[in-house]
Each structure stands twice: as C-alpha cells, then as structure tokens.
N, C-alpha and C positions, 0 to 999 in steps of 0.2 A: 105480240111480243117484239120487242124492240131490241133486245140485248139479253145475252147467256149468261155473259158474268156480269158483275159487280166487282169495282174497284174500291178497295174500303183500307182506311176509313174516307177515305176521297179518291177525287181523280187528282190530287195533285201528291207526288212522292218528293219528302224532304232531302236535297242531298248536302251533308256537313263540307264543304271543300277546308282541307287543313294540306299546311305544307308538308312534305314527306309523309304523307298518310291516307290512307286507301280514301278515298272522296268516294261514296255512295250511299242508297238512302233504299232500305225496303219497302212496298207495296204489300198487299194482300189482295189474291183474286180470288171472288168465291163464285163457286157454280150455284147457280140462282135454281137451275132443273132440279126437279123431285127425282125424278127416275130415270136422267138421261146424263152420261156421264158429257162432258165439252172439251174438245180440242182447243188449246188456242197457240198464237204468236206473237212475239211482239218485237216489230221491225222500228227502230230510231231513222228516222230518215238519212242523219248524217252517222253513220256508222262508225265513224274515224275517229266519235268523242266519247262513246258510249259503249261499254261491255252488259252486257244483262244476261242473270243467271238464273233461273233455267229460260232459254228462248222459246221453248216449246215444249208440251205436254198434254197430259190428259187430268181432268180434274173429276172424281168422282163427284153426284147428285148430291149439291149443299156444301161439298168439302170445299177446305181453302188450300189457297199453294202461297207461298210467303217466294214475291222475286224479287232479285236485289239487283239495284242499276248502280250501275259505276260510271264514273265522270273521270274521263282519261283527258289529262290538262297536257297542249303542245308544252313540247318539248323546251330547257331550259335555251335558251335566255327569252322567252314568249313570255307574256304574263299566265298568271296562273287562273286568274280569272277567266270568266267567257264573257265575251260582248256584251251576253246582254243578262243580267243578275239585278236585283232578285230574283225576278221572275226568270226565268228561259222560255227564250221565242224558239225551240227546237221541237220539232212534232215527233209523236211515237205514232205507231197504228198497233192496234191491237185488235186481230183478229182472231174469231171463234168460230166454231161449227160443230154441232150435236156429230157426236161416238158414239151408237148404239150399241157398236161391235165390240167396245173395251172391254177387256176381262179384269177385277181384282179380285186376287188372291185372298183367303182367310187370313188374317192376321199382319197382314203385307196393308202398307201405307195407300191411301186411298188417294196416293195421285201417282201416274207413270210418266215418268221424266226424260222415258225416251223420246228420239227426234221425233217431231210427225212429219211425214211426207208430203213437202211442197205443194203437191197438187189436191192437196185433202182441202185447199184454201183458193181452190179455183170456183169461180160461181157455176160455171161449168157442172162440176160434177156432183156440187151442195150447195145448201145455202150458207152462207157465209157473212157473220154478221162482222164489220168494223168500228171501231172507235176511234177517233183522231184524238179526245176528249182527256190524253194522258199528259197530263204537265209535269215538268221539273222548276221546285223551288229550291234555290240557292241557300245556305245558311253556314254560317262556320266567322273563322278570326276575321280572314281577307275580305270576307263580303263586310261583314262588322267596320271592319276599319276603313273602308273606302267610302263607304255610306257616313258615320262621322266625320271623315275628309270631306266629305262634299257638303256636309251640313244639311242631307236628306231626313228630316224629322219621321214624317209617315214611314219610308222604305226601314228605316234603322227599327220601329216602333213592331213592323210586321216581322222582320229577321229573328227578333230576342223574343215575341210571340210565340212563333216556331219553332227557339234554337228547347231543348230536353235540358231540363234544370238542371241537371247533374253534369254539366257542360258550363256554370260558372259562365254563361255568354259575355254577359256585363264587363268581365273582366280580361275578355280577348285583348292579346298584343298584336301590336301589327309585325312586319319581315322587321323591322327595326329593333323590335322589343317596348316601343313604345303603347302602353294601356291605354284603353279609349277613354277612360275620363281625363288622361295628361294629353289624350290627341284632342279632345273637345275644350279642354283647357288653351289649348293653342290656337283655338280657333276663335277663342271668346265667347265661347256660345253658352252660355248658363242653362238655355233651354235644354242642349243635349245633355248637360250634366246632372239636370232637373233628371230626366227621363233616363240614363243610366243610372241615377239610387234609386230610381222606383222599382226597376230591375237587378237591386239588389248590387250594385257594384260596390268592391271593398274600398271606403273611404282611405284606409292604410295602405292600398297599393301601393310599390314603387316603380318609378319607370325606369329603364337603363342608367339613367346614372344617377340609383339610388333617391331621388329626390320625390317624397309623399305627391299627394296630390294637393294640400295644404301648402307647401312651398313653391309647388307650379301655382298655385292660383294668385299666393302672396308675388311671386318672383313678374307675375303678369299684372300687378296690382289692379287684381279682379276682387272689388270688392264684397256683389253679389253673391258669384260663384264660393268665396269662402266662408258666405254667409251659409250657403247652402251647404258645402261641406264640415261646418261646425256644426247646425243643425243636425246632422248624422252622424255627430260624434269624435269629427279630424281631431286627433292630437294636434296642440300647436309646440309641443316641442320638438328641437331638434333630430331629425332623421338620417342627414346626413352633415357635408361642411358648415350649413349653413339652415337655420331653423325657419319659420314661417314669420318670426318677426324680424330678422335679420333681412331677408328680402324686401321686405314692407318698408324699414329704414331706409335701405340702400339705395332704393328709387323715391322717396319722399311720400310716400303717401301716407301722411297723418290719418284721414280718416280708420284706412286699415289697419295703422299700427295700433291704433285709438280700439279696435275691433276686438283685435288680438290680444289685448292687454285685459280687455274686460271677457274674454272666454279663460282669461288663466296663463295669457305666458307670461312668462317670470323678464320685466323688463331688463334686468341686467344677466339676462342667458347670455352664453361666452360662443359664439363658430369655433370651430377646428382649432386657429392657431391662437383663441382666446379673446379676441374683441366680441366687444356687445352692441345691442344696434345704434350706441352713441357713437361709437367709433365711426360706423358703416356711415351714420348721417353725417357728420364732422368729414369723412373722408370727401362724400358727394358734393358738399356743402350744401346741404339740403336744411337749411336753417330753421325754416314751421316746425320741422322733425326733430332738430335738436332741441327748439325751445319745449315743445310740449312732450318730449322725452323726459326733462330739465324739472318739467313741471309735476311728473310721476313718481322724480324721487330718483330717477337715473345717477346712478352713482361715475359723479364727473373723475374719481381716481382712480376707478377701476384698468389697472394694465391689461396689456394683454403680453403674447408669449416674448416681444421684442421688450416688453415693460415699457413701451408706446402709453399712455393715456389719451385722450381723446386731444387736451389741449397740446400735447405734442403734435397730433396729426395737425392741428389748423395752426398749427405754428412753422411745423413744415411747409404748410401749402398757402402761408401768409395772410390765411382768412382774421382779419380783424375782427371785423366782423361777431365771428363766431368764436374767438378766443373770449373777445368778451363775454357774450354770453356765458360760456363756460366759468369764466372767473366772477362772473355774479354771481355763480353758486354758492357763494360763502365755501366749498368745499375746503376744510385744514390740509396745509398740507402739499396743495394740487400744485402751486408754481415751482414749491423745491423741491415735488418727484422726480426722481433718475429712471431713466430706463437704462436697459444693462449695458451699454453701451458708458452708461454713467454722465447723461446728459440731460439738463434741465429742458421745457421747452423753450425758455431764453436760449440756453443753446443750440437749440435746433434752429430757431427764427435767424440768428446769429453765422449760423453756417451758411444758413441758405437763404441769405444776404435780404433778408424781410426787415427793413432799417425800424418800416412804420411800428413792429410791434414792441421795438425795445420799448419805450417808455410805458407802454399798458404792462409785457410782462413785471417791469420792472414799481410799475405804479404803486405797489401794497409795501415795496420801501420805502419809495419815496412819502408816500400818508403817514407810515412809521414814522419817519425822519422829520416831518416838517412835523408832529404832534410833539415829538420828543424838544423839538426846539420851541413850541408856541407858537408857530408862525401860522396866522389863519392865513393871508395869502399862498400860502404852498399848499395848505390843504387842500383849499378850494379849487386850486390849478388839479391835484394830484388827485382829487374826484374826477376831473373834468378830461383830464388823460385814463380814468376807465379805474381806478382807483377804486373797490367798492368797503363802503362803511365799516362792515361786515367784516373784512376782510382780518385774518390772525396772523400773528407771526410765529414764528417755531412754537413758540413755548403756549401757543393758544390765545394769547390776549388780543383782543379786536383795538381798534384807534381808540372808541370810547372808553373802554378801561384803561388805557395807556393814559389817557388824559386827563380821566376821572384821579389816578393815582398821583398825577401829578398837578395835580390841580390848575391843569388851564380852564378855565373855564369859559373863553371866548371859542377854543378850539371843543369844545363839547359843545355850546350853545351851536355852531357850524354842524358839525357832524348829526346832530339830534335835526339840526333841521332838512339837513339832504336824508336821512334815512332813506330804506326801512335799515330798521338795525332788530 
C-alpha cells in the first residue's frame, strides 16, 4: 500500500482568482481503508499564500472530507496574480497515518475535525505516509486576460477547459473592463477569437466604452476576425457613436465595408451626430471608399446634424478630387444644399479659400448657361471643368433636355457624345 487517501477527482485543485473575492478551489479526500479510520495534514510550503480549511482530521473507513484552499494574493499595489499561473509551482504535503483509536458517534458525521497532534505525523511513532503530489491550478478573469495578453493559445485553451460553465469564462473583463474578445481584438489575433466563440463568448459584448465586438474589429480593420464574428451572428448595427460600417469607412477599408454591406448594414446608417460612412470616407479622403460607397447607392445628399452633406465636407477640406466624384452622382439637388448655417458647399470652398473648386462647384451653371446660349465651346470647356451631363438644375431638367427643348442640336449631338446621360 502506497497511500491512505485519495485525492479526487485529481491531485490538481482548481482555484478561481477574482478581484475582491474569496480566490479558492475545493478538493475531496477520501479514505481508501475498509476498517481503519486515517489522520491526515496538509502543510503549503509557503504558508504566507495559502489558508486551508480543515488542516487536519480524522476521516472515517471510505468516507470523504471536502477541504477548501484559499489563495491569499499580497497585499495592494502587488499584482494580484502569483508568478507562476496556470499552473502553480507551489508544493503542498499531504500527510496521513491509520487512527485505529477514532471513535464516531451514532449519527454524528463520519469525520472529526479536531486538531490532530503534530507528533501523530512523526515516523517515529507511526507510519506516516506523504504526498507532494497536490497541485494548484489557476483559473478565473485575471488569469483569462493575461493569457490573451500574451497571445498564449494552449494556456488560455486549458483555463476555459477548467473554468465551471456557469462562470460565462469566455466572457471575463480584465481590471480595465476590457472583454477578452475586444482584448484579442487588439491584439489581431483571429486565432484567439476563433477559440473564445468556441467557448461560447457573447458576439454582443460591450467593452468599456460601449463599443460591440463587431466595431472593435471593423474600428481595427480586421477583416477576418469580422468575418468570424458575423458567422456567429454580430449585429452590424449601430451600438454605440459609431456602427461597424462607419469604422470600416473611416479608415478606408473597401473590402470590409464591401463585407458589411453584404451581411445587412444599411449603407446610409447615420453615427450619433447623423453622418453616414460617406461622410466618414469624404472626411479621411479615403477615395476607393467613397467611390464604391457611390457605387451602392450611398445617398450623396444625405445631411447630417450640422446639415453638412458629404460634398460640403470635401469642399471644406478642398478635396477636388472627391467633390467630383460626389457631383458625378447626378445627385438633384446636392450643389444648392444649405447646411443650417445656410451655406452652400460653394460657400464653404469660398470661405476656406479652396480657389480650385469654384469652377467645378459652380460648373452645372456654367453647362446650364452655355446650352442656354448654343455655345458648343462652353459646353465642352464646362464638361471639362467637372461639369457632369447628368447634371439638373432646380427645377430637375438635365443640359439634354434643356437643349432638346430648345432645339440646339449641335449642343445635344456634344452632350449625347460625352455621356453617360
């Protein structure tokens, strides 16, 4: 015979570590003897981190004793973790030795919880069997979230193994408030975020300031990783300021936006103070983003709470460029919108001294004006200044019907051949 007890279900005991809360993990020892009751002990080596309840007893023939170890973490400002997690390199000893002499009582618990007497554990005066063989594993938020910090796949993989379902592991915050799929989100790492939904992590988490796990991925233009949190369901609308395609614009990434669009977000969703992801791309001048925005159907009039439209941002910030584009949208309307201020984006370009866009803003009069007169030379300039075919004036009529009605037909034959119309 080798051993009295039995440590079950293992020799290793789980201990949860959580901030402000009792950190310990029960055991179960059972007495292996038919007819002989066992003493036993169990001394931590380092005794300064560890409480354990009951230290010592008698265990009646077969019965079990349930002892509970505690994890006493140094004092604040020390970290709360121990050196060495998951695992712990900290040794217990667990000694026993047959109690022939125990008495229980009829109907009284079939273990005695009194002290035993140190020397009942000398070889001396019995035999005395030990076990080093008692481990502490770690599990809880701060193991969770340091192990994602580090981008430890296997450690993180045995933790949530470990962690008791009804403990929602997956979705520990770290001292931040930060959730481990917005910390694995930060890290880049799709593998960890792979391996938190398989564990069941809530795709609708929020981390501290409100934002899904769908606008950390977009806001990280991680296009994988939102592929993976689509797959499980992420809403792509709006959560907080700011939605999962607005992120996607903001920083240019077409493909994601292109992602997003085809899971279901609504490309002209409004942020907070009412812009939608044209704005956002127009503001970045993130041009790919505004063309294949353009190309969805993005609605180039839409204001937002200042009554800003997109071509006012790139008229503020003298993107020719992308004023253009915008005014190729044939969009009615879009040059003589007011925002509340009660300014055109001619006005805006005008204030903030953008010389180059006068004549594109102003181009869809000048087309007007030179069809109105016949003059194919102006038209063909007033294309050439950004002028599009397409383009209506208040009352909705395009150059070709202008022309059509008045029968130039040099200035149609022009216009019909620059199209599209």
């Amino acid at each position: 015979m080798d051993r009295l007890l039995r440590l079950e279900p293992s020799n290793e005991i789980v201990v949860r570590i959580e901030e402000n809360q009792r950190c310990s993990g029960v055991l179960t020892l059972r007495n292996v003897m038919y007819t002989m009751p066992v003493a036993f002990r169990i001394l931590p080596l380092n005794r300064t981190r560890f409480d354990i309840r009951p230290q010592t007893g008698i265990i009646a023939p077969l019965a079990t004793l349930a002892v509970e170890i505690t994890y006493l973490p140094p004092a604040s400002p020390s970290p709360l973790l121990p050196e060495s997690y998951p695992e712990s390199d900290e040794t217990f000893f667990l000694d026993s030795v047959v109690s022939p002499g125990a008495v229980f009582k009829d109907g009284a618990s079939a273990n005695s919880l009194d002290a035993v007497p140190a020397d009942w554990f000398t070889a001396k005066k019995k035999q005395v069997f030990s076990d080093s063989a008692l481990r502490v594993f770690y599990v809880g938020s701060p193991v969770l979230a340091s192990l994602v910090h580090n981008g430890d796949m296997d450690k993180l993989r045995e933790v949530l193994d470990r962690s008791d379902s009804t403990w929602h592991a997956a979705d520990s915050v770290d001292s931040r408030g930060e959730t481990l799929l917005h910390l694995a989100i930060s890290r880049t790492r799709p593998d960890l975020v792979q391996l938190l939904l398989e564990y069941g992590a809530n795709v609708e988490i929020r981390n501290r300031a409100g934002w899904s796990s769908l606008e950390a991925a977009a806001a990280a233009g991680e296009v994988l990783i939102s592929e993976l949190l689509l797959a499980r369901g992420a809403s792509t609308e709006r959560s907080s300021a700011w939605g999962p395609i607005h992120h996607a614009a903001f920083t240019g990434q077409v493909e994601l936006t292109k992602l997003l669009l085809s899971k279901g977000a609504s490309v002209d969703e409004t942020t907070a103070d009412g812009r939608t992801a044209l704005h956002l791309a127009v503001e970045e001048r993130r041009r790919k983003c505004v063309a294949m925005l353009m190309s969805v159907g993005a609605r180039a009039i839409h204001s937002s709470t200042t009554g800003d439209t997109p071509l006012h941002v790139a008229s503020a910030l003298g993107d020719e460029a992308t004023a253009k584009l915008l005014m190729e949208s044939g969009c009615a309307g879009l040059r003589e919108a007011r925002n509340l201020k009660g300014k055109t984006a001619y006005d805006v370009a005008a204030e903030e001294g953008h010389m180059r866009l006068f004549d594109l803003l102003r181009a869809g009069e000048r087309l007007a004006a030179a069809v109105r007169r016949g003059r194919v030379d102006e038209v063909v300039r007033a294309i050439e200044m950004g002028a599009s075919v397409d383009w209506k004036d208040g009352r909705g009529w395009t150059a070709l019907m202008r022309a059509g009605f008045m029968g130039k037909l040099e200035v149609m034959k022009v216009l019909l051949d620059r199209g599209p119309l």
